[in-house]
ZAPAKE-481564 format. One record per residue: x, y, z of N, C-alpha, C, O in turn. Coordinates in steps of 0.2 Angstrom, whole numbers, padded with zeros to 4 digits, always signed. Example, Ala and Ser with C-alpha at 12.3 -4.5 7.8 and 13.67 -1.06 7.14 Angstrom:
<pts>
+0066-0028+0039+0062-0022+0039+0066-0016+0039+0071-0017+0042/+0064-0011+0035+0068-0005+0036+0064+0000+0039+0067+0006+0040/
</pts>
This chain:
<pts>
+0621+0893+0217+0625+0888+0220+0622+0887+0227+0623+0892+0231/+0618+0880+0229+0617+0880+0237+0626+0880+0241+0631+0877+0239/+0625+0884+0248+0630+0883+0251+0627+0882+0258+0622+0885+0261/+0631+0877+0261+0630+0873+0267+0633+0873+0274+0639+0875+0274/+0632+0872+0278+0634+0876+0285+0633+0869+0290+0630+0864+0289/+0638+0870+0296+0639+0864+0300+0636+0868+0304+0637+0874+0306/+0631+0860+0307+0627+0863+0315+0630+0859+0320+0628+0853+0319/+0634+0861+0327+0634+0856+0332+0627+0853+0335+0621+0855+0336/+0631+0846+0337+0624+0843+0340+0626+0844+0347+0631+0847+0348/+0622+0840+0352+0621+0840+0356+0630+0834+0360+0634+0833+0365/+0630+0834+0354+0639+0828+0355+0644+0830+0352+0649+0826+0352/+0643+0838+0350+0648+0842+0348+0653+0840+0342+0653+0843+0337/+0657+0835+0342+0660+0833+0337+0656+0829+0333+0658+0827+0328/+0650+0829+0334+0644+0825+0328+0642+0828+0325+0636+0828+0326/+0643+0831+0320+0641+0839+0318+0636+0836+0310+0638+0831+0306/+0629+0840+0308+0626+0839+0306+0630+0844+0299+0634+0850+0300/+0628+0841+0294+0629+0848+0287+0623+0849+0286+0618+0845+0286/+0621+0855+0284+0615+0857+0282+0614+0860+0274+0614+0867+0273/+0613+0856+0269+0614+0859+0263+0610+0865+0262+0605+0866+0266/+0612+0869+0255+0606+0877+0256+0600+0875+0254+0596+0879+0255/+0598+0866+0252+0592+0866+0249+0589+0861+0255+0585+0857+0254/+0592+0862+0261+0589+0861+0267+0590+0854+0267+0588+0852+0273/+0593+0848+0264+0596+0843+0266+0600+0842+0271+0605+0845+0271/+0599+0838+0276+0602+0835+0283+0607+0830+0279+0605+0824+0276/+0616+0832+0279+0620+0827+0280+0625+0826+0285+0628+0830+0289/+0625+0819+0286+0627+0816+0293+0634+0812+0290+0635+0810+0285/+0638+0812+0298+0644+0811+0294+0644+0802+0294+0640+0799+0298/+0648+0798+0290+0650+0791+0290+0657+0792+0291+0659+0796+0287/+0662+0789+0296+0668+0788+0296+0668+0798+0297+0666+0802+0301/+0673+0799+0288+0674+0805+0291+0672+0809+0285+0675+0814+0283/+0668+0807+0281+0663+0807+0273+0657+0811+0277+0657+0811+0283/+0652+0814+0273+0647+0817+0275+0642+0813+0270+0644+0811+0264/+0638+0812+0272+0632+0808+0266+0623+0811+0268+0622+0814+0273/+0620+0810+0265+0614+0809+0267+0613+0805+0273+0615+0799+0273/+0609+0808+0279+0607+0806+0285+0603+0799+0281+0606+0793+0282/+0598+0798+0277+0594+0794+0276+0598+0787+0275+0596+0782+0276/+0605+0788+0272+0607+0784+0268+0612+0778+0275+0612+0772+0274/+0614+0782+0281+0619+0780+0286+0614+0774+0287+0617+0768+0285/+0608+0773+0290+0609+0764+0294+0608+0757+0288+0607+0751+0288/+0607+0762+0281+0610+0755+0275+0616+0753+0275+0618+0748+0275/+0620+0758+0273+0629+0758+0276+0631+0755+0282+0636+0752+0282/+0627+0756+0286+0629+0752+0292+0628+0744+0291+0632+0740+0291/+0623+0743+0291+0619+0739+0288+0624+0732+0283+0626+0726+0285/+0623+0735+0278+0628+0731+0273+0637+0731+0276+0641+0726+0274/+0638+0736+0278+0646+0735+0281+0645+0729+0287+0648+0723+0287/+0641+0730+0290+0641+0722+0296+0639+0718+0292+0641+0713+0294/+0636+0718+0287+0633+0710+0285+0639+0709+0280+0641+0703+0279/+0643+0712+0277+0651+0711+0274+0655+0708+0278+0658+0702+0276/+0658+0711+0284+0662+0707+0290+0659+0704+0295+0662+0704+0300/+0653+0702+0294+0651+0699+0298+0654+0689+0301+0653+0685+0306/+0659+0688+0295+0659+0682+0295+0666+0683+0300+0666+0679+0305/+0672+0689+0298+0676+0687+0302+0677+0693+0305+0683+0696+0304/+0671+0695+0309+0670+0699+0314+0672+0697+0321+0672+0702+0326/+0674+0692+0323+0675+0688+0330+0684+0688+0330+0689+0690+0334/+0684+0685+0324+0693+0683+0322+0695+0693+0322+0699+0695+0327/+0693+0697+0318+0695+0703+0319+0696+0706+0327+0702+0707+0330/+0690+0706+0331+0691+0710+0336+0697+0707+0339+0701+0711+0341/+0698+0699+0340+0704+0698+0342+0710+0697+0342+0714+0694+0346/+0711+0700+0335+0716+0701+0333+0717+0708+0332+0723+0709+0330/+0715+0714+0331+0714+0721+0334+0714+0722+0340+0717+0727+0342/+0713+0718+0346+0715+0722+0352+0719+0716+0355+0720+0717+0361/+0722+0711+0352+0725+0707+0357+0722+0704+0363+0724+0703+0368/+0714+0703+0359+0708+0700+0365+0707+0702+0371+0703+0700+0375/+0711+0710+0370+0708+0712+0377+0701+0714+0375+0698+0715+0380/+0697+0714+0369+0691+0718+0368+0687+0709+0375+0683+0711+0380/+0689+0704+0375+0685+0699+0379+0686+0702+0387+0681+0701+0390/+0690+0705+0391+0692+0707+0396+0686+0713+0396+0682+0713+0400/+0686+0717+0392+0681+0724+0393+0673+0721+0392+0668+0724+0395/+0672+0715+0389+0666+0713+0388+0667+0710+0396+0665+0714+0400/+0670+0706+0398+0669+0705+0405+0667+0709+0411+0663+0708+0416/+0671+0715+0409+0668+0721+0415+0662+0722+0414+0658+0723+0418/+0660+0722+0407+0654+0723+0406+0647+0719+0410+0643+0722+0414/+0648+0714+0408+0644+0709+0413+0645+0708+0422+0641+0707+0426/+0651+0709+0423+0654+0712+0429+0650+0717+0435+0648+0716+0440/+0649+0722+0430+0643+0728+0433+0636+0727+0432+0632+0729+0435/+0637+0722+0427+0628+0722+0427+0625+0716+0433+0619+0716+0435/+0630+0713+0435+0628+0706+0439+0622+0702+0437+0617+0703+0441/+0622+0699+0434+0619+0694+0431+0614+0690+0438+0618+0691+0442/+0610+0689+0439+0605+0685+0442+0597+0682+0437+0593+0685+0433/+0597+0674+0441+0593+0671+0441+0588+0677+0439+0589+0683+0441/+0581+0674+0434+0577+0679+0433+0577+0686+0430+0572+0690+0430/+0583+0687+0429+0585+0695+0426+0585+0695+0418+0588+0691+0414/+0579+0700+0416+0577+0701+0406+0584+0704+0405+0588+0707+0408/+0584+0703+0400+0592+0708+0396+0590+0706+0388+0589+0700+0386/+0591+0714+0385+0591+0717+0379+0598+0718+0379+0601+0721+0384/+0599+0715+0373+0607+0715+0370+0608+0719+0365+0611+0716+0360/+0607+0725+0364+0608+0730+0357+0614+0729+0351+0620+0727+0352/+0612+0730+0349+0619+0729+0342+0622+0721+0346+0628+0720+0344/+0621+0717+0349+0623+0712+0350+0625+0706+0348+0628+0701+0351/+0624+0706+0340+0627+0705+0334+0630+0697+0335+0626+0693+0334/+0635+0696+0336+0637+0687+0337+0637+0685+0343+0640+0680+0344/+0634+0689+0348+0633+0686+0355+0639+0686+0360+0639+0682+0364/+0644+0689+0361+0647+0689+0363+0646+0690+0371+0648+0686+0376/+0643+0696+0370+0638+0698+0380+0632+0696+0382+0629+0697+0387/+0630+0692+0376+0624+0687+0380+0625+0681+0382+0622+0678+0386/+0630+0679+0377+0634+0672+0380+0638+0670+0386+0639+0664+0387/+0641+0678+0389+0645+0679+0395+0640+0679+0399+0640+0676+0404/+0634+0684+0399+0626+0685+0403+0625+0678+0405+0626+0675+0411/+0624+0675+0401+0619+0667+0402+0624+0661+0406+0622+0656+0410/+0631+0662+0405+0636+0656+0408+0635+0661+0415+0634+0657+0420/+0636+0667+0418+0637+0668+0422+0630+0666+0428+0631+0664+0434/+0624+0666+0424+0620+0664+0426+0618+0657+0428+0615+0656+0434/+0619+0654+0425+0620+0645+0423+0627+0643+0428+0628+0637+0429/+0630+0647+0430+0634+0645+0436+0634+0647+0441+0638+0645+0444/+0630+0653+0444+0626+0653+0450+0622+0647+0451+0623+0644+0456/+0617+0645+0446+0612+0639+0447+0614+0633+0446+0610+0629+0447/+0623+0632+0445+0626+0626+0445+0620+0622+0442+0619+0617+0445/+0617+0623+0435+0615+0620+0432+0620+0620+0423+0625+0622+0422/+0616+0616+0420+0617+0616+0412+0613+0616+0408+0615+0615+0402/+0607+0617+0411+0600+0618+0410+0598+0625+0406+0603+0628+0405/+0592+0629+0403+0589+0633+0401+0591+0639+0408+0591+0637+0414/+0592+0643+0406+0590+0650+0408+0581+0653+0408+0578+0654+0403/+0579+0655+0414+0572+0655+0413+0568+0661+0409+0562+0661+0408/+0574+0665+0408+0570+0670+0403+0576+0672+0397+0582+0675+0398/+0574+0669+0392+0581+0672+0386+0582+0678+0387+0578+0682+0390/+0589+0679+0384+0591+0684+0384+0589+0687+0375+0591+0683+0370/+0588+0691+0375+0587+0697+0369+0589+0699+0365+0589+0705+0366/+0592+0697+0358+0598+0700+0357+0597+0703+0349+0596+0700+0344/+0596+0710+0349+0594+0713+0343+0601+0718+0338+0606+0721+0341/+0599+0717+0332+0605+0721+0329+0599+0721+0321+0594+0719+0319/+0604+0726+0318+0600+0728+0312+0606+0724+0307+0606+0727+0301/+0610+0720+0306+0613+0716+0303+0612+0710+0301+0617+0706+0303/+0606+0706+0297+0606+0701+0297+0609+0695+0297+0607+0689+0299/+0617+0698+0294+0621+0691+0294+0624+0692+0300+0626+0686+0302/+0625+0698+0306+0626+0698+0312+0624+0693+0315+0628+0689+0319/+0616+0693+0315+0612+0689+0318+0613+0681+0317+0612+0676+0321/+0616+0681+0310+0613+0673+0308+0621+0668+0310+0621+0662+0310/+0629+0674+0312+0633+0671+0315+0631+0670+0323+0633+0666+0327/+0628+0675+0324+0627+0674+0333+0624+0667+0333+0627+0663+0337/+0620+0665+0329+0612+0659+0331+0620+0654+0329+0621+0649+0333/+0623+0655+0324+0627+0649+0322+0631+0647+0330+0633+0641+0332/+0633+0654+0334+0637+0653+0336+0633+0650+0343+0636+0647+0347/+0627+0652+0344+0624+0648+0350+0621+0642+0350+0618+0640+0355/+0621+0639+0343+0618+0631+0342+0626+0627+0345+0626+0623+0349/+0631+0631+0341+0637+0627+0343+0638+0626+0350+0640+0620+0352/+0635+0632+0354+0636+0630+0363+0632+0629+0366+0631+0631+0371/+0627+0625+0363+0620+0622+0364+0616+0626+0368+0613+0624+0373/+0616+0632+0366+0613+0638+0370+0604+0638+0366+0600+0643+0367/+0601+0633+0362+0597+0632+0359+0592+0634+0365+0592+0630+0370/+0587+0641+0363+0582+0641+0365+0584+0647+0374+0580+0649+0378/+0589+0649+0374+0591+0656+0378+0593+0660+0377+0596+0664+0381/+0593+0661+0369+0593+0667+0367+0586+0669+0363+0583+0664+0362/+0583+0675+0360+0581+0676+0356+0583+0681+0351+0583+0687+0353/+0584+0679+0344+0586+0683+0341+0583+0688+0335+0579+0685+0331/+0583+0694+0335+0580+0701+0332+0583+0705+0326+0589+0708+0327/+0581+0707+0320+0585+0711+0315+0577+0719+0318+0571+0719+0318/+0583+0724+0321+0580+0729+0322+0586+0736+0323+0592+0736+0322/+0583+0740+0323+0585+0747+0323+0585+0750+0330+0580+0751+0334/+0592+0752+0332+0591+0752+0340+0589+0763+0339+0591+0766+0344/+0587+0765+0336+0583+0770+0334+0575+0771+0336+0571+0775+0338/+0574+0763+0335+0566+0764+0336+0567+0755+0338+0568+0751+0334/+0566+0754+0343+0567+0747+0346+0560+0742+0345+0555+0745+0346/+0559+0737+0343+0554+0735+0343+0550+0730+0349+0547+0725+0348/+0551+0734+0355+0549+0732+0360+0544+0736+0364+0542+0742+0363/+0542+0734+0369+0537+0737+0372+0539+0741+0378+0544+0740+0381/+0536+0746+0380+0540+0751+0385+0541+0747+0392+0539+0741+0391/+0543+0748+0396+0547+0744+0402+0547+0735+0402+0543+0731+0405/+0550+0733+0397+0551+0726+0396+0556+0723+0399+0556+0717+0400/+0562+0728+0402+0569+0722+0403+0570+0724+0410+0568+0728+0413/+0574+0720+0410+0576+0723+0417+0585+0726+0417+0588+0728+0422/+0588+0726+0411+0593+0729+0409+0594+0728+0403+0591+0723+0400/+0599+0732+0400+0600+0734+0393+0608+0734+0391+0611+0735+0396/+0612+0733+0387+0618+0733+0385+0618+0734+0378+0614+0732+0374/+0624+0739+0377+0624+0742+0371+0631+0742+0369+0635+0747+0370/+0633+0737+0365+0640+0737+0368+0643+0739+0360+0639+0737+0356/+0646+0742+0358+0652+0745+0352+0647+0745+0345+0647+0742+0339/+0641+0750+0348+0635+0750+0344+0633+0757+0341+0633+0759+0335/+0632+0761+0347+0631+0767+0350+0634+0772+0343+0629+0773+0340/+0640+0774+0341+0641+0778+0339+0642+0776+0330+0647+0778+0326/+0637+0770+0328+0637+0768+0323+0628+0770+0318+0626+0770+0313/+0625+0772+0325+0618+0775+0323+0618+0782+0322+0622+0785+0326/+0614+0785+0318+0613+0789+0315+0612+0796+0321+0616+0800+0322/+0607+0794+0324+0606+0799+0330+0605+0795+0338+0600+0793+0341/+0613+0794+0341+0613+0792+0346+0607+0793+0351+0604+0789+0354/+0607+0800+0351+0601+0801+0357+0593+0799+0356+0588+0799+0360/+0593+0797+0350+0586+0794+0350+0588+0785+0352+0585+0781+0355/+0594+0783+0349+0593+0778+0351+0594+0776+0360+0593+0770+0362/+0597+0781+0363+0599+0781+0370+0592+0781+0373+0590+0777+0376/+0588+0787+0371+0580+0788+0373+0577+0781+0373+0575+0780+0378/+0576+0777+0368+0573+0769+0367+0577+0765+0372+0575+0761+0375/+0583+0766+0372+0585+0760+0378+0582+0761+0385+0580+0756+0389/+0582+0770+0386+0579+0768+0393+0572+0767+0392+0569+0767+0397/+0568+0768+0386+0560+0767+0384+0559+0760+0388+0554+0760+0393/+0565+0755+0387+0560+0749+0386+0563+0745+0391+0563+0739+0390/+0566+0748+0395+0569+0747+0403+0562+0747+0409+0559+0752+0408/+0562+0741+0414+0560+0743+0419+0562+0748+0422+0568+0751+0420/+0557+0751+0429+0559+0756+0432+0564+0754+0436+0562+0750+0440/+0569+0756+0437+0576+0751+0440+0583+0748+0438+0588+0745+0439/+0577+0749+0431+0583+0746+0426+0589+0750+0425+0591+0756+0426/+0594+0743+0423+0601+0746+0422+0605+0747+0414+0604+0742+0410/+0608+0753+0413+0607+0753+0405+0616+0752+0406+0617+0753+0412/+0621+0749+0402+0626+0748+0401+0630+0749+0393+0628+0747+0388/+0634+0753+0394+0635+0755+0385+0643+0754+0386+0647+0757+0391/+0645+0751+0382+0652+0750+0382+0655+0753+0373+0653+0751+0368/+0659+0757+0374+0661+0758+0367+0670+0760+0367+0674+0759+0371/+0671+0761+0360+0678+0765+0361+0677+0772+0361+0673+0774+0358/+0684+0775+0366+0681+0783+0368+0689+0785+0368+0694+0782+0366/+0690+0789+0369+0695+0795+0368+0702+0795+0374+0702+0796+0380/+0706+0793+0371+0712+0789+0376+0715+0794+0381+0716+0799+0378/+0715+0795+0385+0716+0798+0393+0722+0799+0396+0722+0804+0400/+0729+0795+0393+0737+0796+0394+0738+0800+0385+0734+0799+0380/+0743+0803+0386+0745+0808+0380+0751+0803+0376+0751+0803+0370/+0756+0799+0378+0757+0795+0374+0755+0790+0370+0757+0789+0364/+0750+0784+0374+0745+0780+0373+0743+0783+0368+0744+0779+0363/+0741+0788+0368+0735+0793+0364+0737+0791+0356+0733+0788+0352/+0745+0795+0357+0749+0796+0350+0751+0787+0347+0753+0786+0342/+0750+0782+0352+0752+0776+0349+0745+0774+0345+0745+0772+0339/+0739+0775+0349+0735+0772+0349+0732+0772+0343+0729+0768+0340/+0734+0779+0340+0732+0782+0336+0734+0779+0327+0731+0778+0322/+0742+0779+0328+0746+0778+0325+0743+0770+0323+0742+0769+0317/+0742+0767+0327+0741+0759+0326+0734+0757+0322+0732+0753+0318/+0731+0762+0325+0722+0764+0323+0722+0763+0315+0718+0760+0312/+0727+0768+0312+0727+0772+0306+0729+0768+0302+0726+0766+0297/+0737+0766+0304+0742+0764+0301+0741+0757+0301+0743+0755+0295/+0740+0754+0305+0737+0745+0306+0732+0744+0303+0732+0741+0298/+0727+0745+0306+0720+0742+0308+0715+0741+0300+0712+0736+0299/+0716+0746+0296+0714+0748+0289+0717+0740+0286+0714+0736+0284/+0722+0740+0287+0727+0732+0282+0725+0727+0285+0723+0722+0281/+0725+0725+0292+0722+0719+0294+0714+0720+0293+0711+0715+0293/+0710+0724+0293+0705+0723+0288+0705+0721+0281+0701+0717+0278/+0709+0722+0278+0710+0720+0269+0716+0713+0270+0717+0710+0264/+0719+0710+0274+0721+0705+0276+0718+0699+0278+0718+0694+0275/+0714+0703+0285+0712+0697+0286+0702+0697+0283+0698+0692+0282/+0701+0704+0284+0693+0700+0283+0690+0702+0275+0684+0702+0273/+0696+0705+0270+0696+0707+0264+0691+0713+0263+0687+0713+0258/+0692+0718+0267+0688+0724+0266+0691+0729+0273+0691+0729+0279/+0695+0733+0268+0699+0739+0271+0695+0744+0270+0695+0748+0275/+0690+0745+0265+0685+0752+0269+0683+0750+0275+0685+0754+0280/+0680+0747+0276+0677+0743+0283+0679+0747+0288+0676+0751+0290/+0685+0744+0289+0689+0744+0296+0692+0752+0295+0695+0754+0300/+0693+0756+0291+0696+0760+0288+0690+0767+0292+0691+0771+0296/+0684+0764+0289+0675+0766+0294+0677+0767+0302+0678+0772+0306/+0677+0760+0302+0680+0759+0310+0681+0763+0316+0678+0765+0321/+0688+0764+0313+0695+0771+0314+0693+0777+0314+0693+0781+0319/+0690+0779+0308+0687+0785+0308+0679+0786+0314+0677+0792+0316/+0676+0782+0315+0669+0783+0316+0671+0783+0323+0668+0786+0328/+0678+0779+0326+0680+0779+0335+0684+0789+0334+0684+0793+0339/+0686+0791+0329+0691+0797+0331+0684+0802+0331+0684+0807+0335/+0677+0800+0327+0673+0804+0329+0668+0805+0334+0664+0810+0334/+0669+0799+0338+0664+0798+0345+0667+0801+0349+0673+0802+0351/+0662+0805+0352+0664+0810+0357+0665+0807+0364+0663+0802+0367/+0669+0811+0367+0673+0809+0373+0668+0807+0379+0662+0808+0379/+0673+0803+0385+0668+0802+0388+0663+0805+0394+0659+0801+0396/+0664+0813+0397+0659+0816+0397+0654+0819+0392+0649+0821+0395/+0654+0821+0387+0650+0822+0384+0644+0816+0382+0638+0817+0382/+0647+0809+0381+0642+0804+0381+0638+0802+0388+0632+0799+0389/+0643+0804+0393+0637+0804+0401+0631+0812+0400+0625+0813+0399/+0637+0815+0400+0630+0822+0398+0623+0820+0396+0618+0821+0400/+0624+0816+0386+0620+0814+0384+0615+0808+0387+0609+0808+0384/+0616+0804+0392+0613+0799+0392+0609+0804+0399+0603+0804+0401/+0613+0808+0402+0608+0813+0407+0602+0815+0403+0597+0815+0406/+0604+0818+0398+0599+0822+0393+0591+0816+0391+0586+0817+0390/+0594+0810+0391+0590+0805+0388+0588+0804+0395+0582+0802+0394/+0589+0804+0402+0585+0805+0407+0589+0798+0412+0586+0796+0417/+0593+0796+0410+0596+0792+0415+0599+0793+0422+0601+0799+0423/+0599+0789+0426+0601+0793+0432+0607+0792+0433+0611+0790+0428/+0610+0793+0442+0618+0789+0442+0620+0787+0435+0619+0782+0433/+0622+0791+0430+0627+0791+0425+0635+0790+0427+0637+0795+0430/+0639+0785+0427+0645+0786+0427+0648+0782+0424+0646+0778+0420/+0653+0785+0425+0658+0781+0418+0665+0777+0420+0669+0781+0423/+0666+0772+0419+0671+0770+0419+0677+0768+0415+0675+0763+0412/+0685+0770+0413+0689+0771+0407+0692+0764+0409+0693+0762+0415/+0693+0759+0402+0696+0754+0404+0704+0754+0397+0703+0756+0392/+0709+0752+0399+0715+0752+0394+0717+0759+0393+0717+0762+0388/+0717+0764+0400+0718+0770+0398+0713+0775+0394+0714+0781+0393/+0708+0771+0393+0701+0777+0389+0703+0774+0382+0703+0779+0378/+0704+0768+0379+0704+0766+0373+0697+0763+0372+0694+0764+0367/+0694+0760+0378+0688+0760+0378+0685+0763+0386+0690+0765+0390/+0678+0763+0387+0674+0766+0392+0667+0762+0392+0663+0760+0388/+0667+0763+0398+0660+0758+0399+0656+0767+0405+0658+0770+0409/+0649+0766+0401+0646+0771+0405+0639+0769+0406+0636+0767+0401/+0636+0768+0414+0635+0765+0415+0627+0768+0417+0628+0774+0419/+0621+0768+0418+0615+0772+0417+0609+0768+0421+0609+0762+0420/+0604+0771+0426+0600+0768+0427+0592+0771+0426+0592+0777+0426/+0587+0766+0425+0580+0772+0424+0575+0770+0432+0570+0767+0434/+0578+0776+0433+0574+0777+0442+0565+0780+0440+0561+0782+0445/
</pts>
């Protein structure tokens, strides 16, 4: 009988199983699987909810998830001529707040002079983003990508910043794909990762939690008719490591000025990264 042993990673609650016959499994939600098997699961779980992926987030957070994407672009400060990689960026939600903020510095209604980038390994992600930006006549400032934010298919110092927003702890091995975002950053560049992270007040903690488990699974099977889904979700936010351990990590991938900032009490976190 092979027997099997748990290795921490570098993100401590991301723990590796190492079967006896030397198989790497990794966890999904709170399942252990085959490491190889995690970015097809991922994969097909976004292209499942990807139709009422938009209607979800806001009805899950009560639209604050649009208030956190704001800070997001917030910190990044949008200008004239600035490149931006949209990782996991799936139905455009922060490339489309990028480009309006843009487009009204320039008090135009015109093109933006360099699209914005928006890659995700989900193809029906992508094919609602495009729906979603023909609608706001956004035709021709974005460009849209099915890839692996693992191994990016860009060239080294291309952007001039990067955003990675509720992506991160959906990949296999965060730290390589943390290492590619600042790959393909200029020297300068600003890295932005927004996720949900580990709540910060103690009764918060206990509702949030309560709401996570107890709610969020049924309006998955209510509204977007897939309660494993959302059920994923929950599970894969109680296993994302807090939010110094994720600054640590982004130190380790060599980022500079790492800091973080807790938004809703630490229900989510924005950490913010530059490649000097």
């Amino acid at each position: 009988m092979h027997r099997s042993s748990i290795v921490l990673t570098a993100m401590d609650n991301q723990a590796y199983k190492i079967e006896g016959d030397g198989t790497r499994r990794t966890h999904f939600g709170f399942q252990y699987i085959d490491e190889a098997e995690k970015g097809q699961l991922v994969r097909d779980l976004f292209n499942a909810v990807a139709p009422q992926y938009d209607l979800m987030n806001d009805i899950m957070s009560g639209g604050i998830h649009r208030l956190w994407k704001e800070a997001v672009v917030d910190w990044l400060l949008p200008r004239p001529g600035m490149s931006l990689l949209d990782v996991a960026g799936g139905t455009g939600d922060v490339s489309f707040r990028f480009i309006d903020r843009i487009t009204k510095k320039l008090s135009i209604n015109g093109k933006i002079d360099k699209p914005v980038t928006v890659c995700d390994i989900s193809t029906e992600m992508v094919t609602v983003g495009r729906d979603r930006a023909l609608d706001r006549g956004m035709v021709g400032d974005l460009f849209w990508i099915c890839g692996n934010a693992e191994n990016l298919p860009f060239d080294d110092c291309k952007f001039d910043a990067v955003t990675f927003v509720f992506g991160l702890r959906n990949v296999t091995y965060p730290d390589r794909a943390l290492k590619e975002c600042r790959r393909v950053l200029k020297p300068g560049g600003h890295f932005i990762c927004l996720e949900f992270s580990h709540v910060v007040l103690p009764l918060l903690d206990r509702l949030y939690s309560a709401y996570s488990f107890g709610v969020v699974p049924w309006l998955g099977e209510v509204v977007a008719g897939n309660r494993d889904a959302y059920q994923y979700l929950v599970e894969s936010i109680k296993r994302f490591p807090p939010q110094d351990k994720l600054a640590w990590l982004m130190s380790q991938a060599n980022f500079s000025q790492v800091r973080v900032r807790n938004l809703s009490g630490g229900i989510a976190a924005i950490h913010s990264g530059w490649r000097i």
